[in-house]
Each structure stands twice: as structure tokens, then as C-alpha cells.
N, C-alpha and C positions, 0 to 999 in steps of 0.2 A: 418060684414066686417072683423072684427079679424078672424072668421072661415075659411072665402073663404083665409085672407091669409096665414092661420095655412096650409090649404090643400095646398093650390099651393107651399108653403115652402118644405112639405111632398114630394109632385109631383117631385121637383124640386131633391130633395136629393133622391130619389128613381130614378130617372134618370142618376145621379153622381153615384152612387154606380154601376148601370148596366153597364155605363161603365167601370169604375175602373175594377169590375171583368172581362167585356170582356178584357181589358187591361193585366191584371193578364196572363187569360186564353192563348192572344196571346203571351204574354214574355214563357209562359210554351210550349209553340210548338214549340218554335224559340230553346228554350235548347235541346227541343230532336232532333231538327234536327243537333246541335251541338255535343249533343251524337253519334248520329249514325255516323257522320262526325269524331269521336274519339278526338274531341277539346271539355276535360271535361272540362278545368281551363275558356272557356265561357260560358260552359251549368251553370256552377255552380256560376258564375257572375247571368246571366238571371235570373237563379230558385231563386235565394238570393232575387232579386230585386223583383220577382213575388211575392214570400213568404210574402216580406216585405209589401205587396198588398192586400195580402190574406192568412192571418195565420192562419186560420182554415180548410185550403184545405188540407187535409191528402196525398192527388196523387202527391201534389207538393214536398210533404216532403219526399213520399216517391221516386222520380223521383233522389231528390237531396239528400238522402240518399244510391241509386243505383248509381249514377254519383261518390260519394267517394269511393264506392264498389268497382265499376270499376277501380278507381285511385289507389287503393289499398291504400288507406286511412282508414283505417279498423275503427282504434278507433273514428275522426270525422264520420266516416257514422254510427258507433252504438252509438255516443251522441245523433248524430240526430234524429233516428230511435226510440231511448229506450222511449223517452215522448209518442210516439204513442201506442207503445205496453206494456206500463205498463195503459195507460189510458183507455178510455171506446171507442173509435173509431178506434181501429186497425181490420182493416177487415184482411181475410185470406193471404194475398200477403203480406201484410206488418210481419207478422212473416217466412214467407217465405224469405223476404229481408233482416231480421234480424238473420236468421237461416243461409243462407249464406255467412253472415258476422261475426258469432259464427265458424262456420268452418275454413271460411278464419285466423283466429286467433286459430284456434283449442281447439278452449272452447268445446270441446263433449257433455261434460255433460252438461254445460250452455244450448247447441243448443238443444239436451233431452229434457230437462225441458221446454223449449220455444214452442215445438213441440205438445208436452204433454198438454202446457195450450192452444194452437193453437187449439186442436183439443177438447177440454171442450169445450170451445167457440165453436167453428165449427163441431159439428161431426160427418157432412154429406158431409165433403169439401176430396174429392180424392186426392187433393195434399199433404194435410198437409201429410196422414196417406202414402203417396210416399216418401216424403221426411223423415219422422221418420223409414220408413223400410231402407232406404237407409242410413242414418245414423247409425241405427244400426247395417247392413250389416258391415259397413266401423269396429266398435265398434266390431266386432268379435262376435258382440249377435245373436244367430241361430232365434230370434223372430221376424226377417226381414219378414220372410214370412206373418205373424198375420199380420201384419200392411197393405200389398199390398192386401192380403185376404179381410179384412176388407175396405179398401177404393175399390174393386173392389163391395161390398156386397152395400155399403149404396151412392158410386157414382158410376155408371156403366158407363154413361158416359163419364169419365177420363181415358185418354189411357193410361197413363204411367204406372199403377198398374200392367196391361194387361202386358205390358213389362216385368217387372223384375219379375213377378211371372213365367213368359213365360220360360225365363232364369232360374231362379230358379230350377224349374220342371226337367228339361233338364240337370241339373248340377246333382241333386240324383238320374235321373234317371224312373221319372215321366212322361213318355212321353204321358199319355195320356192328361194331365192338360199342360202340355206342349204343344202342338199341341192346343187344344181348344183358350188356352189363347192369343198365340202366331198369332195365325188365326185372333182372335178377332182385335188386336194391327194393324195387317197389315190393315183392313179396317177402324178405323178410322183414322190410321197416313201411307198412302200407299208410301208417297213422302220423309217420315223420313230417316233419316240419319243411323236408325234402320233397316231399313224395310231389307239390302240384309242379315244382322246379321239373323234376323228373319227367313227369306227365309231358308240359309240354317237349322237353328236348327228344321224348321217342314218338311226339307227333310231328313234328318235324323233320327228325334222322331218317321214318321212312317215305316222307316227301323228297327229301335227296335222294333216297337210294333208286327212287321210280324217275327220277328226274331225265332218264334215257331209257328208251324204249329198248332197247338190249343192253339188260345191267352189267351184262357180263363184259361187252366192248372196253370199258376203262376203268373194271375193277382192275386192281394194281396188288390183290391179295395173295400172298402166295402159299397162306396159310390153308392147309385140304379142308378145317372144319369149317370154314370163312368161305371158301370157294363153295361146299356144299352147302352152306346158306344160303349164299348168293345164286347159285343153281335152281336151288327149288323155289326162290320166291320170280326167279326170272320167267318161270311158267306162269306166273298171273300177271305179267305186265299188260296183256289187254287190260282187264278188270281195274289197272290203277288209270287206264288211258282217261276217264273220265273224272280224276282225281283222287285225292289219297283225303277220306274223312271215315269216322268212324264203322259207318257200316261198311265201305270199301274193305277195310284193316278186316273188320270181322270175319267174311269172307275169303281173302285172300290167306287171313292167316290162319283157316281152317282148312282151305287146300293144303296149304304148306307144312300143314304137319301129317296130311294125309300121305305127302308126296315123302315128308323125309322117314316115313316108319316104315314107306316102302323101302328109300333106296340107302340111306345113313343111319337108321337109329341103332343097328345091331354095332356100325362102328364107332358112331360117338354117342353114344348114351350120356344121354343130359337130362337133369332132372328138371330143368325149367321145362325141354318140351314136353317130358313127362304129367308137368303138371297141368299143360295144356291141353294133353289128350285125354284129361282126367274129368277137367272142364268141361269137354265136350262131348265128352260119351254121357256124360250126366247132366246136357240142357242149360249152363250156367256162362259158358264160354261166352254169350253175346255179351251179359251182364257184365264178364270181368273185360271185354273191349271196351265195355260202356263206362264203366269204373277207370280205365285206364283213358283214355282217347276224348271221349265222352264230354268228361269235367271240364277237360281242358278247350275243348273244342266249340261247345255251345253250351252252358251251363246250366238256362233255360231250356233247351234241347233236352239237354239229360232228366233234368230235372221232370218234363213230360213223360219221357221213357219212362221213371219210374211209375209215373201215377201211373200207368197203361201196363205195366210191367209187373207189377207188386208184388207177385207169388215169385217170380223169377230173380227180383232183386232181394227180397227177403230170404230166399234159398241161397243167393250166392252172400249174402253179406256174414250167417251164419257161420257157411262155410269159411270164410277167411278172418272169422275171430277166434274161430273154433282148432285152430292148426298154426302148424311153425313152420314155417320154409326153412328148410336149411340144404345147401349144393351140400353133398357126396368127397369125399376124397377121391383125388383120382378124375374128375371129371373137367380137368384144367386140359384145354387146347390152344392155346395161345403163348 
């Protein structure tokens, strides 16, 4: 008898507990909707009282450590914050939350150092090693680039690396890593707030690179995947003699993938030109130069294209709602 009421006692408080946290759980959705709604002084009521609920839920802590963020509460959101990221449970976001709130106060070096053990812990997380290039960018340190290198090597797919390295490339004068990287970023983030930035730096990247009628004379790359880049787009230097604008690009960069699956794809398989010969075995390829080059180029132009285009741009526009780019492990050359 004692047993059977040992269990039903168990039973009982194992019931009470699942609710309590679904309890929790619901006060922690009601604050983000307070969040987004910009009434933090309720979210941070709610997440108090959730916490109070459920003090080992880290998402809560950090929900209401972002809610002070937001308030610009800087020093309450890093008292809050620092217990999880000095202890053994701070997952990758939580130094990310903490690292914006080291800026926000302009701790540099603090936000450094917090980045650096971020990424001991994690050293295959593409954010951390985004947000320590970008740090160091701001820090006048030229080592920005290692860090978007490195999170583009061991997370491929994280877009944002793809960004600033994009940008980067394009700022020295690098336009071949410029163009690749920058290419890459548009198909996993097409709808960003990046994307017309993007647009024009790889309408322009491949005006540099045509800018001499043998590309190959003063590339200075000594990288093989970079060099057969540059090889196979140097076969259509007539074709850019007359300039470099959208339907040139279309053209050229339909040779170019014709030429590298002859003579590179078995050694460097990449999934961007994958997805380019995917384009164009399936009739869409002009549409995503036009999407790409297009907007940026003549906007009115484009905008003609489509009326005259409609089946072709209604097919490809499908197509890139409908899918997720993501690069492959293993398909880092640089």
C-alpha cells in the first residue's frame, strides 16, 4: 500500500511540474509578443515571473537579457546574461547576446575576449567567428578577413561570412573572391536587406575582372581554384570586348560553366556552379542573370523583361522560394 501511494504521489507531482513549465513556457510567449509589440517594461514583467517558474531555462534568461538590450539597459542585461556565460550552459546565441551588449557599452576588448572563448567552446558555430571579424573590423584590426575565412571553412552554411568577405574582396580589389562569395550570399539570403548592395558589387567585380583583355596577364592568384576561374572566364574576353551588362554576363557565364564541367568540376565541385548548371539545363538561368545583374543595372530594363518574359520569370521566381541554398562541407578552396 505505501508503494502504490509513493507512485501515485510521484504521478501526481510529475503532473504539477508539466504543468508549471507548460505555464512558464506560455508567460515566455506572451513577453515575446510584448517584445515585438516594443512594450519591454511588460515582456520583462512576464519573463520575471516565467523565470521565477523556471530558473534553469537559459532561452528565458536570455529572452530577458535581450528585452534589457533592447531597453538599453546595458549593465541589467549583462548582470543577467554574465551567470550563463561564465557557467557551463551558455550555448552559442547567448555570447552573441552578450557580445552585443559589450559593444553596446563599448567594452571592445571585453566583447574580444567573450568572442574568442565563444568560439573555444563552438568552433564550428559561423556566427561567433562573423561577429569577431566584424568586431575586429570596427577595432581597425586588418584580421577581419581570418575570421569570415574561417567561419565560411568549418560553417558553409552561414550566410553572413559570405557577406563581409564579399564586401571585403571588392574593397582591395579582389574581385574574383568577390564575385564567388558575394554570388554565394545572394542564394541563401535573396530577400536581405543586402541582397541590392550585393547586386551591384558583382556587377561591377566582373567589369574589373574583364578590364584587360588577357585576365590571366596580372591575375596575381595563386590559389588553383581561383586560377581555374580565371581561366575559363578568360575564354570569353572577346564577348565582354563590347562590355560587361546583363546579357553579356548571361552568355559568358553560360560558356563558363559549360567550359569548367569540362575541364574543373570533377576537381573542385562546388555547389554554387552546381546550381548554375541546374538553371540552365531547365531554361531559368537568363532570369536569375536578370534577377541578379538586371535590378541593379537598369531597373526599368528589367522590369520590361519581365512583362515579355512572364512564364520564364514566374518559373524562376518559384523556383527560389521554393528551395534553400546551403554550400556542402568540404567545398572550401580558399
Amino acid at each position: 500500500m505505501k508503494k502504490s501511494t509513493s507512485f501515485f504521489t510521484s504521478f501526481l507531482l510529475l503532473i504539477s511540474f508539466h504543468a508549471f513549465s507548460q505555464d512558464a513556457q506560455q508567460l515566455q510567449q506572451a513577453a515575446k509578443k510584448y517584445m515585438l509589440q516594443g512594450d519591454f517594461n511588460n515582456a520583462v514583467l512576464v519573463l520575471n515571473r516565467a523565470i521565477s517558474m523556471n530558473p534553469n531555462d537559459i532561452e528565458m534568461v536570455k529572452d530577458l537579457a535581450f528585452d534589457y538590450y533592447l531597453q538599453k539597459d546595458y549593465d541589467r542585461a549583462l548582470m543577467t546574461i554574465k551567470p550563463i556565460i561564465d557557467g557551463d550552459s551558455a550555448d552559442d546565441q547567448s555570447y552573441q547576446i552578450a557580445g552585443d551588449i559589450y559593444q553596446a557599452q563599448n567594452r571592445l576588448k571585453d566583447c574580444e575576449k567573450l568572442y574568442k572563448k565563444g568560439i573555444e567552446k563552438f568552433p564550428e558555430n559561423g556566427a561567433l567567428y562573423n561577429e569577431l571579424g566584424q568586431l575586429l573590423g570596427i577595432e581597425g584590426d586588418e584580421t577581419d578577413i581570418k575570421q569570415w575565412e574561417k567561419g565560411i571553412e568549418v560553417d558553409p552554411s552561414y550566410s553572413k561570412n559570405y557577406y563581409n568577405a564579399s564586401r571585403y574582396y571588392s574593397s582591395i580589389g579582389d574581385n574574383v573572391w568577390s564575385v564567388i562569395y558575394g554570388e554565394i550570399f545572394l542564394n541563401m539570403e535573396p530577400l536581405s536587406l543586402y541582397t541590392p548592395e550585393l547586386k551591384g558589387i558583382l556587377l561591377e567585380s566582373y567589369k574589373k575582372i574583364f578590364a584587360d583583355a588577357d585576365l590571366t596577364k596580372k591575375n596575381k592568384e595563386k590559389n588553383k581554384f581561383a586560377e581555374a576561374f580565371i581561366n575559363c572566364l578568360n575564354k570569353e574576353s572577346n564577348t565582354a570586348a563590347m562590355g560587361i551588362n546583363t546579357q553579356s554576363l548571361t552568355v559568358i557565364r553560360t560558356r563558363f560553366i559549360s567550359d569548367w564541367y569540362k575541364d574543373y568540376a570533377a576537381k573542385f565541385p562546388f555547389k554554387l556552379f552546381d546550381l548554375q548548371q541546374q538553371l540552365i539545363r531547365e531554361g531559368m538561368f537568363d532570369a536569375y542573370n536578370q534577377w541578379i545583374f538586371g535590378t541593379v543595372e537598369n531597373l526599368n530594363t528589367y522590369q520590361d523583361w519581365i512583362n515579355t518574359h512572364s512564364t520564364e520569370y514566374a518559373a524562376f521566381n518559384h523556383f527560389q522560394r521554393s528551395r534553400i541554398f546551403k554550400v556542402p562541407t568540404g567545398q572550401y578552396y580558399h
